[in-house]
C-alpha positions, 0 to 999 in steps of 0.5 A: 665266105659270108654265104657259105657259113650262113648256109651251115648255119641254116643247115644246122639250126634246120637239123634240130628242129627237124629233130623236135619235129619228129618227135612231136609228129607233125607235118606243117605246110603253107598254101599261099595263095588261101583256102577258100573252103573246104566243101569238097563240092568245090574242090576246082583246084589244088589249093582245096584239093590238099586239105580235102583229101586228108579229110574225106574219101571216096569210093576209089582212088588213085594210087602213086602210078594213077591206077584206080585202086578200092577206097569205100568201095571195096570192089565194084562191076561195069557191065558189058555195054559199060552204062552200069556200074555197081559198087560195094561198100565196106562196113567199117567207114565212119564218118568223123565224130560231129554234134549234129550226129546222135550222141555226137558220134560219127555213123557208118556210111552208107550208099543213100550217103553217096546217092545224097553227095553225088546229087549235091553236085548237080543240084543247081542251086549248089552250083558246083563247079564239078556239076560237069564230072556227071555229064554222061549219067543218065539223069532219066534211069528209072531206078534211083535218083538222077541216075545214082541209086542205092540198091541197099545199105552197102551197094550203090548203082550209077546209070550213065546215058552212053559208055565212058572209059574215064569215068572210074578215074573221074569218081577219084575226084573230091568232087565225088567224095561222100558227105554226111547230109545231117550235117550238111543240112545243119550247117549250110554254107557254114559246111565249108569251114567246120567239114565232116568226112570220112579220111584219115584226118579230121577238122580240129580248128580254122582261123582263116588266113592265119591257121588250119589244123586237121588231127588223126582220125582214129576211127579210119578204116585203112591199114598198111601192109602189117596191119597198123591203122593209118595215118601215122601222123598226129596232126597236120598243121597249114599256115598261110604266109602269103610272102614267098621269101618268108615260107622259103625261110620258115622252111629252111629254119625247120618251121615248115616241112614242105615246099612244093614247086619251083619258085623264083625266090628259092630256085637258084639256092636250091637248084642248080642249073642242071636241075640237080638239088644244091648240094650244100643240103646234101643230107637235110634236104630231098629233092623229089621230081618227076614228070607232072600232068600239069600244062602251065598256058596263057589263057585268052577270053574268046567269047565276044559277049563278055564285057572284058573283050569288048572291042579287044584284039584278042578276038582276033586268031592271028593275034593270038597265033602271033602271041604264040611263036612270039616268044622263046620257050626253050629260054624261058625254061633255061633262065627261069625254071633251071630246065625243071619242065619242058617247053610246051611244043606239042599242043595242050595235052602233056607228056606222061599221058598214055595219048600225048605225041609230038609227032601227031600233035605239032604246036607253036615254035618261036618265030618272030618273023611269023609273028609280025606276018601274022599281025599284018595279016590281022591289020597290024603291020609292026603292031601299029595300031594294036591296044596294049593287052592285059595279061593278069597273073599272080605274083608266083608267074610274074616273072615270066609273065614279065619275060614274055611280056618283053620278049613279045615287045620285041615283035610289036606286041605290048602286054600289061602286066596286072598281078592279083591275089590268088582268091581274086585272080581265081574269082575273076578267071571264073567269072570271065572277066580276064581278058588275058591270063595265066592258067595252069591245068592239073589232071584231075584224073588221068585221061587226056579227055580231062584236058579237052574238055576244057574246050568243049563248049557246054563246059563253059565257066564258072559251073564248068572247066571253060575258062576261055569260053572257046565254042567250035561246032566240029571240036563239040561233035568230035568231043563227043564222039571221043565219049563213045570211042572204047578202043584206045587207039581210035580214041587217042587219035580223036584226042590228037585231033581236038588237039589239033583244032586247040593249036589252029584256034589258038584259045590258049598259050601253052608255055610247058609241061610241068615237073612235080618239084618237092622238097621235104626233109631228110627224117620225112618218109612215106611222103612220095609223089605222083605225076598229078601232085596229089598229097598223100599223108595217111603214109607220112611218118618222121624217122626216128 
């Protein structure tokens, strides 16, 4: 009884503040784990990505099904051996106002603009994470530079080296987002926490770790279908709780307007096992899912040359096989995320994309007695002998970490269980010096290229997507061939095949593909999802 009238206490305070919310039209969300810049040129993951696509733009972008749709660019050609692409421009972009322009005034962009912002990405001495996107320009073409040319004001030409099919999905990424070099060249490093861009929020005002506030831009180019300037909001406001319990209770007291993804600390208020919305929120709360080209894995350092493995076992591929049929998948999914996602089965690439086959590609099932076959085969009979390994996650995985953690005692593997903060933790898997962690990769665009190239070999962390440094001679040269492989069906069984050799190797844990979880207020509309999770607000508007 106690539980239910705290319930309709919550439900009812939550509907009055929703109520003052929509009319002061903002939307507040909380990122947990911190924002460490908001430079787009190191935008490697969602915690940046959010704030960096209210504020910025590129020359295309993807809509709710993954399509590439016009963004500055309004159209754009590819010739017929797919090396030349030519795009153009609207007119009517501005870039947001800023001391550092004349008058303070924000001017148009313009193609010298994007050839200025996709050489920042590649200029080593930036060392952009995204430095990789543009592997397959050609950085030898003799007009422009670097391959990125700028034929006039409102036209701008890239070369690349050889056809790539993925390649207009790629320029959707905020690494390709088009900044302004004045003020660049003015602020430096300090570029990260005072950004100029083009989107439909501008940057207000940063305490870091405290507040960040972005406010309507009213100069954006975009309208919708009736002719009204975008975006609808006023404002967005991002706190920076770091405590789950206490950004689940600002959502559920109206404070916040938004919380994304399953976490142990409210699934089973809001969840049911069946994986349905709790219905005592039933009219205040929506729950949107759908399938998410997110892979959620354990991730192993595999390169002997790296302090963190000195001597580990971890070196070994039938301790990483055995770590992999250790456990039970299919439970974990049940007890800790309410059957919200599926167990990884079949190897790295996730359900949803176009190239994803169970049949093709068969990953690990739980087997413990294979486990302790495959730890004898490695010197280990019953794990006698074997270090412990230390498996560092954040606290948001720590249960599962934990779950595997006893489910593979049980075979005579011990794991160590290090939590870090967020920052930390993405500082340290970057810098190679995790010997065991959990990771998760979240399509940046939807070609399952974008997941295998985690594994080729020249994209090796920190400048590059290789958190695991896995080098394999025959997974390169198949790589590659995929980069020149136009016919779907030809390329997607290359694809099945590098998935093949990521399983056989064993570099990585795949535990599930993830579902888009979110849970926003009844009066919130336009919010929508798509299946990378990407947040779009320009739509967003509070019923009245």
């Amino acid at each position: 009884m106690r539980t239910t009238w705290i319930i309709l206490v919550i439900v009812i305070l939550l509907s009055c503040s929703r109520k003052e919310q929509a009319r002061r039209n903002i939307f507040r969300y909380n990122e947990s784990k911190g924002i460490p810049t908001l430079d787009p040129a190191f935008a490697r993951n969602q915690t940046i990505i959010w704030p960096v696509n209210q504020l910025f733009n590129g020359l295309v972008q993807l809509d709710e099904k993954l399509q590439v749709r016009p963004c500055i660019a309004h159209h754009w050609e590819i010739s017929e051996d797919g090396k030349e692409y030519t795009f153009y421009l609207r007119r009517d972009v501005f870039f947001h106002d800023h001391p550092h322009f004349p008058d303070g005034r924000g001017r148009v962009v313009t193609a010298a603009d994007f050839v200025y912002s996709m050489n920042r990405i590649i200029d080593h001495q930036l060392a952009s994470p995204g430095a990789w996107i543009f592997n397959s320009v050609n950085r030898q073409a003799p007009a422009g530079l670097n391959g990125f040319e700028a034929v006039n004001d409102s036209t701008f030409g890239i070369h690349l080296t050889r056809p790539f099919p993925a390649f207009l999905g790629i320029l959707s990424m905020p690494y390709c987002h088009v900044v302004p070099h004045e003020v660049i060249e003015k602020l430096g490093p300090d570029f990260r926490k005072e950004p100029v861009g083009t989107g439909p929020f501008r940057f207000k005002y940063w305490r870091e770790d405290e507040k960040l506030v972005l406010v309507r831009n009213d100069r954006y180019f975009e309208h919708d279908t009736t002719g009204e300037r975008l975006p609808y909001l006023d404002a967005i406001n991002i706190s920076f709780t770091r405590d789950k319990q206490s950004e689940f209770m600002e959502f559920m007291m109206g404070r916040l307007d938004f919380l994304s993804g399953l976490h142990p600390v409210y699934k089973d208020e809001l969840i049911t096992r069946g994986g349905k919305l709790n219905p005592a929120y039933s009219g205040q709360i929506k729950m949107i899912t759908e399938p998410y080209l997110n892979t959620e894995y354990l991730g192993f350092l595999v390169d002997p040359e790296q302090e963190a493995v000195q001597n580990s076992p971890v070196l070994i591929r039938e301790v990483r096989q055995a770590i992999n049929v250790g456990f039970d998948r299919h439970k974990m999914m049940r007890y800790l995320r309410n059957n919200i996602g599926r167990p990884a089965s079949a190897g790295f690439i996730p359900e949803g994309m176009p190239s994803y086959s169970a049949e093709a590609v068969r990953g690990y099932k739980y087997d413990p007695d294979m486990a302790r076959e495959l730890l004898a085969k490695a010197g280990y009979p019953n794990g006698s002998g074997l270090e412990s390994i230390t498996l560092t996650t954040t606290s948001d995985y720590q249960d599962l970490c934990e779950y595997i953690q006893h489910e593979l005692s049980e075979v005579g593997i011990r794991l160590d269980i290090e939590v870090n903060t967020g920052a930390s933790f993405r500082n340290r898997m970057a810098n190679s010096r995790l010997e065991f962690f959990r990771g998760s990769w979240i399509a940046d665009y939807p070609d399952a290229e974008n997941y295998l190239s985690l594994f080729y070999s020249m994209n090796f962390s920190p400048t590059g997507p290789n958190y695991t440094h896995f080098s394999h001679p025959e997974y390169d040269r198949l790589f590659e061939e995929t980069l020149m492989t136009l016919d779907d069906s030809a390329r997607y069984a290359k694809y099945h095949e590098l998935d093949r050799i990521i399983v056989k190797e064993a570099a990585i844990v795949p535990l599930y593909y993830d579902q888009v979880v979110r849970f926003i207020p009844e009066s919130l509309s336009g919010l929508g999802s798509n299946p990378m999770n990407l947040l779009h607000l320009k739509h967003a508007f509070w019923a009245d």
